[in-house]
C-alpha positions in Angstrom: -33.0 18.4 21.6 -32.1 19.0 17.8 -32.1 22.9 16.4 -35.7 22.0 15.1 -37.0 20.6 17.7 -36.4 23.4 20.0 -38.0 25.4 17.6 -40.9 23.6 17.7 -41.2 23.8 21.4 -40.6 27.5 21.3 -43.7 27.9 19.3 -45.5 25.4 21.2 -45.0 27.1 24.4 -45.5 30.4 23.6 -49.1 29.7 22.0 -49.9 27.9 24.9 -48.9 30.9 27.2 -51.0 33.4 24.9 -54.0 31.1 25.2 -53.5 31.8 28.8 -54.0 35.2 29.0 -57.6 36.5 29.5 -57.3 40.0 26.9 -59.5 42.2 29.9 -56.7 41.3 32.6 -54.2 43.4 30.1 -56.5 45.9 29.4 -58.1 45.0 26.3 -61.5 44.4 25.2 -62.7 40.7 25.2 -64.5 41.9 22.2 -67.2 39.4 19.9 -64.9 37.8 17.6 -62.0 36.0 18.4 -62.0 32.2 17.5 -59.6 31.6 19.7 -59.2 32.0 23.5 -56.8 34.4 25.0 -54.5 37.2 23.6 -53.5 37.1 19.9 -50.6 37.9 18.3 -50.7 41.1 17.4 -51.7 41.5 21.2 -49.2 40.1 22.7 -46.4 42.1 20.3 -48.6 45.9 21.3 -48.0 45.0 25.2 -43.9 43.8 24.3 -43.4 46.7 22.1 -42.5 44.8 19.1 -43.5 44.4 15.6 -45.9 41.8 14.8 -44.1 40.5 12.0 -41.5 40.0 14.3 -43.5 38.2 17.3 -45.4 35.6 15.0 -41.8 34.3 13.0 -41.0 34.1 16.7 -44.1 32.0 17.3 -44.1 30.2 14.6 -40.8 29.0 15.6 -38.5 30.3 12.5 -35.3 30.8 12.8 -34.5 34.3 13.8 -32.4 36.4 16.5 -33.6 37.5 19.6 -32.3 39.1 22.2 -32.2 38.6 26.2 -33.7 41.8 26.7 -36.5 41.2 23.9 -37.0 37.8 25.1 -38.1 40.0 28.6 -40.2 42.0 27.2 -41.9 39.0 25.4 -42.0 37.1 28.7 -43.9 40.2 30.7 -46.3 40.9 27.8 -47.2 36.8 28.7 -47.2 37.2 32.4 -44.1 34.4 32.5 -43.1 33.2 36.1 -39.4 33.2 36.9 -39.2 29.7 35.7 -41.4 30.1 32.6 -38.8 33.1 31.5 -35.8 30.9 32.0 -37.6 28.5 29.7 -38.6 30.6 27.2 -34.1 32.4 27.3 -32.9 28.7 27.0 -35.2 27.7 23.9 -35.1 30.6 22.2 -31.1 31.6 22.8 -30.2 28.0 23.3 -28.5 28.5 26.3 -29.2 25.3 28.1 -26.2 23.9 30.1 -24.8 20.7 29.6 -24.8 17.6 27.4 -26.1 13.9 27.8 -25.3 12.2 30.7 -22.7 9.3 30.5 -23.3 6.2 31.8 -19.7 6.4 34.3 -21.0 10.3 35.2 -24.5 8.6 36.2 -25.5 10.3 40.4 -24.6 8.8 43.2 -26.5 9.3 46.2 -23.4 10.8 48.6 -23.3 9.3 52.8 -24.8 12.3 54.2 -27.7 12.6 51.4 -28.2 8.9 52.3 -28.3 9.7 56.1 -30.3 12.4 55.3 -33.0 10.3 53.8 -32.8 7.4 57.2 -33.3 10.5 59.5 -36.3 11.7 57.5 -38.2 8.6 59.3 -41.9 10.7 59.0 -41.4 12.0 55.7 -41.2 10.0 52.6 -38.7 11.4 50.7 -37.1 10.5 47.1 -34.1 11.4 45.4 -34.2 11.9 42.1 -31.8 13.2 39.3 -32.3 15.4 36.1 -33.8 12.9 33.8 -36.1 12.2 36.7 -35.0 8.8 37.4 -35.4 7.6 41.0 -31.3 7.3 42.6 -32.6 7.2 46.2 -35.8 6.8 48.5 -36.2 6.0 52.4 -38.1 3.4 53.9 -41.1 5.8 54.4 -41.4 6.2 50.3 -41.2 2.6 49.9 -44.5 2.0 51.9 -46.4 4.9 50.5 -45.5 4.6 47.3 -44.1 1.2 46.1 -41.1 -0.7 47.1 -38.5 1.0 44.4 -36.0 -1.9 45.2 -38.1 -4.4 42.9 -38.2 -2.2 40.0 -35.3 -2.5 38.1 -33.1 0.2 37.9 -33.6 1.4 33.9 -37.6 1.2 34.4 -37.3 2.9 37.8 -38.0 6.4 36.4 -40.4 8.9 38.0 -42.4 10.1 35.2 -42.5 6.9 33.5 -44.0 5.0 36.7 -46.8 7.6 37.3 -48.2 6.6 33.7 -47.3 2.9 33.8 -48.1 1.6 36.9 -51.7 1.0 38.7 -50.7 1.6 42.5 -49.6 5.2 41.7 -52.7 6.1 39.8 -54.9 4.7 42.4 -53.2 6.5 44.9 -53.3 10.3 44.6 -56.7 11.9 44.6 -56.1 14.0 41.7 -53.7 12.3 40.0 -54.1 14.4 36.9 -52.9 17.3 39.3 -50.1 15.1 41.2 -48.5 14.4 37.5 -48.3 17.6 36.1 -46.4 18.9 39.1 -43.7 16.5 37.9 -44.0 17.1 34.3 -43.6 20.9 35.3 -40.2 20.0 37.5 -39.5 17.7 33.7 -40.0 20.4 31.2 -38.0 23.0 33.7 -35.1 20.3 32.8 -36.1 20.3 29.8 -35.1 23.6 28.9 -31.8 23.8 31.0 -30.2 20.5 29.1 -30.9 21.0 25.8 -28.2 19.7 24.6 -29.4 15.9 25.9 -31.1 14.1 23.1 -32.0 11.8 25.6 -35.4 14.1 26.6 -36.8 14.2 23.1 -36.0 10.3 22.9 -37.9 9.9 26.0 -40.5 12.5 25.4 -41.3 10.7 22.0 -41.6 6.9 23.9 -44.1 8.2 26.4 -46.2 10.3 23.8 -46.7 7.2 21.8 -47.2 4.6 24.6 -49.9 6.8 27.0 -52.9 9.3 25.4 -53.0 11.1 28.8 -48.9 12.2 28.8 -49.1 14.1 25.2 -52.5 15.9 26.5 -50.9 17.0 30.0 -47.6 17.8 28.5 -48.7 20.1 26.0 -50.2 22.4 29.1 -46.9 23.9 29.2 -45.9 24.2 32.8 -42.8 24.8 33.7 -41.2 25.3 37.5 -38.4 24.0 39.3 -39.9 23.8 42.6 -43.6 23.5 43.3 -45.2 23.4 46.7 -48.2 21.6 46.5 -50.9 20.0 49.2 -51.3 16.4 48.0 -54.3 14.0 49.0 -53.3 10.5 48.7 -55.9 7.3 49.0 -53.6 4.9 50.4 -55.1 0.9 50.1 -54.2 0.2 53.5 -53.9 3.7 55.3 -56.7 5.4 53.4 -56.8 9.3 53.5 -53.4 10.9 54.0 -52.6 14.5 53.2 -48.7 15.9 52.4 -47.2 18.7 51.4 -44.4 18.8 48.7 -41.9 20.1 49.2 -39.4 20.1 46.3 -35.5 20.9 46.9 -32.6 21.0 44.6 -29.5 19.4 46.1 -26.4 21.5 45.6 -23.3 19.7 44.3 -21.9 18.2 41.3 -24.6 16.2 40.1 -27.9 17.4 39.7 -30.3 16.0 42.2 -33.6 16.7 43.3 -34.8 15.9 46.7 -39.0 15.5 46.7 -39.8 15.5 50.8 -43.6 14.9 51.8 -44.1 16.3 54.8 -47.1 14.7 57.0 -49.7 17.5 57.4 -49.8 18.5 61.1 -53.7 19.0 60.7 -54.1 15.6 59.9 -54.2 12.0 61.7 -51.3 11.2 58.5 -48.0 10.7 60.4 -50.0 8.5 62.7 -50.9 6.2 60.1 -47.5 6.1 58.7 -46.3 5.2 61.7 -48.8 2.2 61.8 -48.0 1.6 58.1 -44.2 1.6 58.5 -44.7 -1.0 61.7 -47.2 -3.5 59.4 -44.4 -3.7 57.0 -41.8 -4.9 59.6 
């Protein structure tokens, strides 16, 4: 993303994390008169020991210097998680790793990942890489989800797919819920690359094509790995219950490995099974 940009997204973020932030949970009075919900400014610069002045140039995403250690303060005044402060350091120091991705560099799914993914026979598992495009996917992803071979391979992103096609909405429970999982795993990416025009190009395409991707995106979450309990409605296995589990694979290339795990409380891997053996 662009110097202004990133700006932009500074100031975005941090207002959504002070909206967050009920004022009696940090020791302050609800009080009768504030117009908007949760901390404000002056607030949140009292609990980080900074001036106000400071704290809204800083939120209103001018150009000014910050420290790591001011940044820290900032980020426990706004309750940040681990990943929600390493958002916050690479936005505001613009210390994001890495440029755009060339089309010869592009990930390649390595022998053992791939034998990895055959072994994982009761788990449908996908591979994907930083952009959040799909690179790999076992047979038990391609019944539960859709078969990724017929997709071609420039549409075949994850994000994208979850807004554009039918199957996908129709399939999780709470789909709003299932997304914003993703586009929490996206914006964590986000931050680290921002170097990559590629993400604002994208993020722009997707904010004009689908209503529902500029209200869940401006919620703000951020986090690299979230483990999550997932409900699916399948059209020919009906109820079927996973957990996510989200895993970076270590390496040159950055990869993401999304396993869902058959919950052993369920009748799930059983209709897998019977899922997996229709499609034969």
């Amino acid at each position: 993303m662009n110097h202004q940009t990133r700006l932009q997204e500074l100031s975005a973020f941090l207002k959504a994390q002070r909206a967050k932030i009920l004022p009696q949970s940090v020791g302050l009075s609800p009080g009768t008169r504030r117009r908007t919900p949760g901390l404000r400014r002056e607030e949140v610069a009292q609990l980080a020991g900074v001036s106000s002045t400071w704290y809204t140039w800083l939120e209103q995403g001018r150009d000014i210097k910050a420290s790591p250690s001011v940044l820290d303060a900032v980020a426990k005044a706004l309750q940040l998680t681990v990943d929600e402060r390493k958002y916050l350091h690479a936005l505001a120091l613009e210390t994001g790793a890495g440029a755009a991705l060339r089309e010869e560099h592009l990930p390649q799914i390595s022998p053992s990942l791939t034998r990895i993914l055959k072994e994982l026979r009761s788990c449908p598992t996908i591979i994907s890489d930083r952009r959040c495009h799909i690179v790999g996917w076992n047979e038990a992803a391609a019944n539960v989800f859709l078969d990724f071979e017929q997709i071609p391979y420039e549409q075949r992103n994850l994000i994208r797919l979850l807004f554009t096609r039918k199957e996908l909405q129709r399939l999780a429970v709470n789909w709003e819920h299932f997304v914003s999982g993703f586009l929490a795993i996206f914006r964590a990416y986000y931050g680290q690359f921002v170097e990559d025009e590629w993400y604002e190009q994208f993020l722009q395409e997707m904010k004009g094509l689908h209503p529902d991707f500029q209200r869940l995106w401006e919620e703000n979450r951020v986090s690299t790995a979230p483990e999550v309990l997932v409900e699916f409605r399948h059209a020919k296995a009906g109820k079927m219950l996973f957990h996510l589990t989200s895993l970076q694979v270590q390496g040159d290339v950055d990869l993401r490995c999304s396993i869902y795990t058959p919950d052993p409380h369920s009748s799930t891997e059983a209709k897998l099974t019977q899922l997996m053996g229709m499609a034969k």
